[in-house]
C-alpha positions as CSV (number, residue, x, y, z in Angstrom):
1,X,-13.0,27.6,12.0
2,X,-10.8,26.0,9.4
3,X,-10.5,27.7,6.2
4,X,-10.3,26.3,2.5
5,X,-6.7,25.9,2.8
6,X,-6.9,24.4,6.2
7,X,-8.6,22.1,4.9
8,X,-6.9,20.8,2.1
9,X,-3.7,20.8,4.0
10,X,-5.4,18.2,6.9
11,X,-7.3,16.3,3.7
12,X,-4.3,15.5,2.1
13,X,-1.9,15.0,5.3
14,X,-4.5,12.3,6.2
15,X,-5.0,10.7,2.9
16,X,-1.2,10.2,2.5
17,X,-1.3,8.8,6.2
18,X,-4.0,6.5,5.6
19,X,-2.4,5.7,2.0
20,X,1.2,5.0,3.1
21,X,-0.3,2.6,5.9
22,X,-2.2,0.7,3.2
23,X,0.6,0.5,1.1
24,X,3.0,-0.8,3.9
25,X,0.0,-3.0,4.9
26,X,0.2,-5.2,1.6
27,X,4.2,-5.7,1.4
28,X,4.1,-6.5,4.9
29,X,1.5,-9.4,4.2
30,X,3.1,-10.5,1.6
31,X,6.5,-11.3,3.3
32,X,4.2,-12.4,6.7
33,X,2.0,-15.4,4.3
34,X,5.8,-16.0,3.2
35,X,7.1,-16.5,6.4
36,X,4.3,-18.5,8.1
37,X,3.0,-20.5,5.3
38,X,2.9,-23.5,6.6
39,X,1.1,-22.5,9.7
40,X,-1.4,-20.8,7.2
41,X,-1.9,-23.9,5.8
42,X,-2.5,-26.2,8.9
43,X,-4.8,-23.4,10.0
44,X,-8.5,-23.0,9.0
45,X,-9.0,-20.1,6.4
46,X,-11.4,-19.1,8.7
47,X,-9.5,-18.7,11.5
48,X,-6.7,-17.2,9.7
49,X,-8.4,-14.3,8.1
50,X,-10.5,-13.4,11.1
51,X,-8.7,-14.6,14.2
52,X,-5.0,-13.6,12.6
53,X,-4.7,-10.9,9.9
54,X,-7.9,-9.3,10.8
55,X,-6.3,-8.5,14.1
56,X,-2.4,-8.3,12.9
57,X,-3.0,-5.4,10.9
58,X,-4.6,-3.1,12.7
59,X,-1.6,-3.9,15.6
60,X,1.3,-3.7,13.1
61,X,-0.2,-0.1,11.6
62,X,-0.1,1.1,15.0
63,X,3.2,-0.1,16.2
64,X,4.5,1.7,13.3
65,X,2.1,4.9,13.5
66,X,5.3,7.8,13.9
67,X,6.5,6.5,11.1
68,X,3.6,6.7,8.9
69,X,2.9,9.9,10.2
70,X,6.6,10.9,9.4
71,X,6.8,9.5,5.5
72,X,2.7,11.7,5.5
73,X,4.6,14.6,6.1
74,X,7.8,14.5,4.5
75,X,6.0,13.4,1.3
76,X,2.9,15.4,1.4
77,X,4.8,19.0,2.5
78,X,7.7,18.1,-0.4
79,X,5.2,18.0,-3.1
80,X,3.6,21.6,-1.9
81,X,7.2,23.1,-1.6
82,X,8.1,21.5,-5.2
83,X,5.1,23.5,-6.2
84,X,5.8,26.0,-4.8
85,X,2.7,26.2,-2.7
86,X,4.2,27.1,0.3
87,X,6.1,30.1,-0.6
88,X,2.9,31.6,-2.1
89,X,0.6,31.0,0.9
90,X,3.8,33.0,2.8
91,X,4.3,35.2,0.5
92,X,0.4,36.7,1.3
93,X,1.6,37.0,5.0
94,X,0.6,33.8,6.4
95,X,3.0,33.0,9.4
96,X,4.8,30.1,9.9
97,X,3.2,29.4,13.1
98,X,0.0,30.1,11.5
99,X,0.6,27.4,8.1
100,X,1.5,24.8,11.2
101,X,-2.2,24.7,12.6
102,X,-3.7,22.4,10.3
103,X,-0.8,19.8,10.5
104,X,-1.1,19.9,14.5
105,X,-4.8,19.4,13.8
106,X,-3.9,16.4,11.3
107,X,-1.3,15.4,14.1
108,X,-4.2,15.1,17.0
109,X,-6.6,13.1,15.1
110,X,-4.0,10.6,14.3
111,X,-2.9,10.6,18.2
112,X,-6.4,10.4,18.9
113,X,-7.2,7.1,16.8
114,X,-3.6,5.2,17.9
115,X,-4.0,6.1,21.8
116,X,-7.8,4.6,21.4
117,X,-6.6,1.9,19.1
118,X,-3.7,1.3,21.6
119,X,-5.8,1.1,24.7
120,X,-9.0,0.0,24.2
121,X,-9.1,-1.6,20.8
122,X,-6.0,-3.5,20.2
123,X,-6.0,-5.7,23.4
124,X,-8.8,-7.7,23.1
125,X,-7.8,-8.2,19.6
126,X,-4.3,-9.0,20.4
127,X,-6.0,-11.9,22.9
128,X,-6.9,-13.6,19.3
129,X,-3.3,-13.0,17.2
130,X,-1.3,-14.0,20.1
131,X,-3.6,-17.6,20.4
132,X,-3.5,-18.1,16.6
133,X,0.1,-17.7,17.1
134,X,0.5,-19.6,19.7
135,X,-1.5,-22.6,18.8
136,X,-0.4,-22.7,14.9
137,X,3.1,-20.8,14.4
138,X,5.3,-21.4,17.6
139,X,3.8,-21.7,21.6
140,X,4.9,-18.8,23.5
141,X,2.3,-19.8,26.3
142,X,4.0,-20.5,30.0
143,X,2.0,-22.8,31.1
144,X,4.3,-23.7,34.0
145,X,5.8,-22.5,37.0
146,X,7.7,-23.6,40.1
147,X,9.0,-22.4,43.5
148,X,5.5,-19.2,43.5
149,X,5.8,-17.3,46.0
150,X,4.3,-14.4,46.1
151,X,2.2,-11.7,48.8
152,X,-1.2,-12.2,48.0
153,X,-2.5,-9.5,50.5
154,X,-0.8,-7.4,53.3
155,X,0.8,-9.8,55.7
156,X,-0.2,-12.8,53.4
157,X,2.2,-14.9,51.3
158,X,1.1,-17.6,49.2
159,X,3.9,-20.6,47.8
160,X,3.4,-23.0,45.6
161,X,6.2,-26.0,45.0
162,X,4.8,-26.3,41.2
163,X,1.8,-25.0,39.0
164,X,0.4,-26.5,35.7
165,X,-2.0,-24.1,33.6
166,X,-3.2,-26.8,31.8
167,X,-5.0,-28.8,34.6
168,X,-5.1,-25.4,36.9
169,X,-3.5,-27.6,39.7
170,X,-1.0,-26.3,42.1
171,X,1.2,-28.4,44.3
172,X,2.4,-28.4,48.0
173,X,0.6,-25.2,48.8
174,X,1.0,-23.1,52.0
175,X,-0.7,-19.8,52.8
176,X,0.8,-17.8,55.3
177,X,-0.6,-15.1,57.4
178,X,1.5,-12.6,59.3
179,X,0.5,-9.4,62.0
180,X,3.6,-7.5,62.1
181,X,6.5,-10.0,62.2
182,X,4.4,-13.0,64.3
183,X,3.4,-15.9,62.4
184,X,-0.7,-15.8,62.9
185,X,-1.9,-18.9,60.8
186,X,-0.7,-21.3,57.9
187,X,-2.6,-23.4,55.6
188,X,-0.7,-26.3,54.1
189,X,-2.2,-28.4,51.2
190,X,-1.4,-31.3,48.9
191,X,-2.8,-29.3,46.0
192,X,-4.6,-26.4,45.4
193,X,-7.1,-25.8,42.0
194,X,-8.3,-22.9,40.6
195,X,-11.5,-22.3,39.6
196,X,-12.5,-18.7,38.3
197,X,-11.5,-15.7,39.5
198,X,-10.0,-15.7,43.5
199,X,-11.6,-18.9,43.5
200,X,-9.7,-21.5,45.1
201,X,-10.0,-25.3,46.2
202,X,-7.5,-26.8,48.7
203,X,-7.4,-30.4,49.4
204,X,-5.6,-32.6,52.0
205,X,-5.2,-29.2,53.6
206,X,-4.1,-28.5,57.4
207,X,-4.8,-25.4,59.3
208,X,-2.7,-24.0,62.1
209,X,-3.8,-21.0,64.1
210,X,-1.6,-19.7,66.5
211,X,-2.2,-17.7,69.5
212,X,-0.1,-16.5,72.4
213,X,-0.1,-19.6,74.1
214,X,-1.8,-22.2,72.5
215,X,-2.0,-23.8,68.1
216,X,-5.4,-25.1,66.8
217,X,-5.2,-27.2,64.3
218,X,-7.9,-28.4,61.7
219,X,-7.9,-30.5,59.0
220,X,-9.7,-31.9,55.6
221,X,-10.0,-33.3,52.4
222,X,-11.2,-30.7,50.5
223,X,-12.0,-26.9,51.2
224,X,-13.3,-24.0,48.6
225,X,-11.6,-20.9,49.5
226,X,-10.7,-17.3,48.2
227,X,-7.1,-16.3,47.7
228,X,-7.1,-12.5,46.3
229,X,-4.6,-13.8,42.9
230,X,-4.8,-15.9,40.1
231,X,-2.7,-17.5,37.3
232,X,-1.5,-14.5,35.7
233,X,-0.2,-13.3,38.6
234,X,2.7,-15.3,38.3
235,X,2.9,-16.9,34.9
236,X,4.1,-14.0,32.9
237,X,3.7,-15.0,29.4
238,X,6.2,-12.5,26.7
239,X,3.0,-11.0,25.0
240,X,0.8,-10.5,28.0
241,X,1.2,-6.7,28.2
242,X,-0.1,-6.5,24.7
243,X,-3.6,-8.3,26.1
244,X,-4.2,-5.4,28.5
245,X,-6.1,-2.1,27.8
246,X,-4.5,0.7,29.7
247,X,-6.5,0.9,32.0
248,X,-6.1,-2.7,33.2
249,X,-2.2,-2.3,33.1
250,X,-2.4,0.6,35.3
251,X,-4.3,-1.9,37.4
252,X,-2.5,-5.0,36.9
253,X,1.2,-3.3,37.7
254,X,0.2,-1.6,41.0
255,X,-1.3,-5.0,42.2
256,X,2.0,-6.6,41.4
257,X,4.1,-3.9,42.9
258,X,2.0,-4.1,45.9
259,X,2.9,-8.0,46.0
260,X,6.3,-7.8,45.4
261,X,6.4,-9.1,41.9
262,X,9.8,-7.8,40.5
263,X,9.5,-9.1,36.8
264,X,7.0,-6.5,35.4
265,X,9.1,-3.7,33.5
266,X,7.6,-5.1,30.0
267,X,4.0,-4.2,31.6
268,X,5.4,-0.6,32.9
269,X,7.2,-0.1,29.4
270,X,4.1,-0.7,27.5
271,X,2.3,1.4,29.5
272,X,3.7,4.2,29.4
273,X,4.9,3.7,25.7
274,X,1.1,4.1,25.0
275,X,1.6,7.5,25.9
276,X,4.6,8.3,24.2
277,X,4.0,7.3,20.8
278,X,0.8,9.4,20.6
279,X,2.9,12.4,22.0
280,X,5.5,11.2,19.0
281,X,2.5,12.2,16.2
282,X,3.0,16.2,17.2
283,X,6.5,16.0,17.9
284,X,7.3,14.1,14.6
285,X,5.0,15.8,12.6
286,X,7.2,19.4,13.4
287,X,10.1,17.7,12.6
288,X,8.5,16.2,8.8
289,X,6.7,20.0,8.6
290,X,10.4,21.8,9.3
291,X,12.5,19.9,7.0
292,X,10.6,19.6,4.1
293,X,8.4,23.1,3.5
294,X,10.9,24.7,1.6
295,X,12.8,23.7,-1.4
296,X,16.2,21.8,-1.7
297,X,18.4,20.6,-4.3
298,X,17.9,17.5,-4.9
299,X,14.1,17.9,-4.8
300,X,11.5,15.9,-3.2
301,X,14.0,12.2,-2.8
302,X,16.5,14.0,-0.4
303,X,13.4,15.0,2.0
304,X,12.1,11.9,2.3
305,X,15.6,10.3,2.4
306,X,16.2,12.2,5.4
307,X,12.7,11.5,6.7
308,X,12.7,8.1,6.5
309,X,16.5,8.0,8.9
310,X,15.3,10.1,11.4
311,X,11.6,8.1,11.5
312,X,13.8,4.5,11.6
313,X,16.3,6.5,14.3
314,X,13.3,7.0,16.2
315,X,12.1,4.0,16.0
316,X,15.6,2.3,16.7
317,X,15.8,5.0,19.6
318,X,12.7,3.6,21.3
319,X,13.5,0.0,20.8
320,X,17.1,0.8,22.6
321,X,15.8,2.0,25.5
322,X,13.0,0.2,25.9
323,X,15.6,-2.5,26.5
324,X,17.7,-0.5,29.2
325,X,14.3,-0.3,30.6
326,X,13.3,-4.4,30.7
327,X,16.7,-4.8,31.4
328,X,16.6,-2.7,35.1
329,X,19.2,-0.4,34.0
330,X,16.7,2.5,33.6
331,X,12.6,3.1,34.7
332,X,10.4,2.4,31.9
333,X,8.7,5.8,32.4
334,X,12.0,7.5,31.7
335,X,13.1,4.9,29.2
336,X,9.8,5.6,26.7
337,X,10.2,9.3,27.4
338,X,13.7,10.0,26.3
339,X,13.7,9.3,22.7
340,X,10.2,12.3,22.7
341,X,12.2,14.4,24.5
342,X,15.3,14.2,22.2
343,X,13.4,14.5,19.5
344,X,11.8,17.6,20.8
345,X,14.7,19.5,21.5
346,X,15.1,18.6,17.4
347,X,12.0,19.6,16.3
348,X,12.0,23.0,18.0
349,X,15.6,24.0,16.4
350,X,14.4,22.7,13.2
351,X,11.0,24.9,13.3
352,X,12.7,28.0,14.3
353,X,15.3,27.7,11.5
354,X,12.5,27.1,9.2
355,X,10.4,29.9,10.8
356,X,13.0,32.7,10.1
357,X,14.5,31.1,6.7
């Protein structure tokens, strides 16, 4: 059961949270309607509210959460230490460890909320921002692609000589089918349309089936068929990951590994940086807790100086490898994981100075 205190601490840690975010929120529209005014202006104010800033902000708080969290701390912890407040609850024989539990409580509801915002909630609500974006600001969409090929099942590979996104049409298709390293069948088709789904339709297709000793060959003009993959498969867009709940990441990368796919580190490394910035909120909130409960000279500014360059160093941290990690020059796993793990090591030599000071 939380006490009085307890609760005081984890009211005010969260209403400086949820006040910092606010006031970040408002600067940062004001330089975004600056920047994209003119597609503002083309756009209906409909459209705008609810398709782009209704969705932007909820994204933009929670690519930035370990640093809110951070600035909470720093600021909220300062002020008691200025007053003194902390040295009198210690001072009745309150433990360090024990003055930490409402912060880690503070620190797991705010972890909570951005891993759920993260996975479940963002991604459908990015699938507006990015089309706003893309259809008023600047067109990130690819909508073409040329020389596919791909394994669309064990012992299948699919090629395609050119695919447009806007007319769903595929040209010179062939669909091979292997057992073991023997060539078994092969579709070949002028074009190939997608429907919905694995739904496929060939046209001026030819079948060849081989056997040991003989080929059968069929023919047609048209032929509705089901090929296990679809457009996204293969046309990778830059902002796709950031459609994707987690779980249909986790789904989407193993089907791609399975086929052979090589370009999906932006997939793994927003995967598993889902995970790692909700681990940041505890490891971050240590490090705001240990610097600033007790008193320096200088006062409150020189806690939240040093706040806000190790919040941006984490932030930079991330960014860095993260790019090793698209890059190929590191796994995205390890990539995301690092900077936590750095940043660990800091918070626990930084909580047991504090703890014995």
């Amino acid at each position: 059961m939380f006490k009085i205190l307890d609760r005081y601490i984890i009211r005010n840690f969260l209403g400086t949270y949820v006040f910092a975010i606010l006031l970040l929120l408002a600067i940062v529209v004001m330089f975004d309607v600056n920047e994209k005014l003119d597609a503002f202006l083309k756009a209906p104010f409909k459209a705008t509210v609810f398709d782009y800033f209704l969705n932007f902000l909820p994204y933009f708080a929670n690519q930035f959460s370990p640093l809110f969290t951070f600035i909470a701390v720093i600021f909220f912890t300062s002020k008691l230490a200025g007053n003194s407040e902390i040295i009198a609850m210690l001072s009745t024989g309150m433990s360090y460890r024990r003055l930490l539990r409402p912060y880690m409580f503070s620190a797991f509801v705010i972890a909570s909320v951005t891993y759920a915002l993260s996975a479940y909630v963002i991604p459908p609500a990015n699938v507006k921002r990015i089309d706003f974006t893309n259809t008023y600001v600047k067109n990130k969409r690819i909508d073409y692609g040329s020389n596919i090929m791909l394994m669309v099942a064990p012992g299948e590979i699919a090629y395609m000589s050119r695919y447009d996104n806007v007319s769903k049409t595929g040209t010179r298709f062939s669909l091979e089918k292997f057992e073991g390293k023997t060539l078994v069948s092969r579709l070949t088709a002028q074009s190939i349309k997608w429907d919905t789904l694995y739904h496929w339709t060939v046209r001026d297709y030819v079948i060849r089936d081989f056997t040991e000793h003989r080929e059968y060959i069929s023919q047609g003009k048209s032929l509705d068929t089901v090929i296990p993959f679809e457009p996204r498969d293969f046309l990778i867009a830059k902002n796709d990951h950031e459609k994707m709940t987690t779980a249909d990441l986790s789904e989407y990368i193993d089907r791609q590994k399975d086929r052979g796919v090589a370009n999906i580190q932006s997939f793994e490394v927003e995967y598993h940086r889902r995970f790692a910035m909700t681990a940041a909120a505890f490891i971050l909130t240590v490090i705001g807790m240990a610097l600033s409960s007790r008193k320096v000279k200088g006062g409150m500014g020189v806690n939240i100086g040093i706040g806000l360059v190790l919040s941006f160093s984490y932030i930079l941290f991330m960014a860095v490898t993260s790019a090793f990690a698209v890059s190929g020059l590191t796994s995205p796993m390890v990539a995301m994981w690092i900077p936590n793990m750095v940043y660990a090591i800091i918070a626990i030599v930084l909580y047991r100075r504090a703890s014995v000071s």
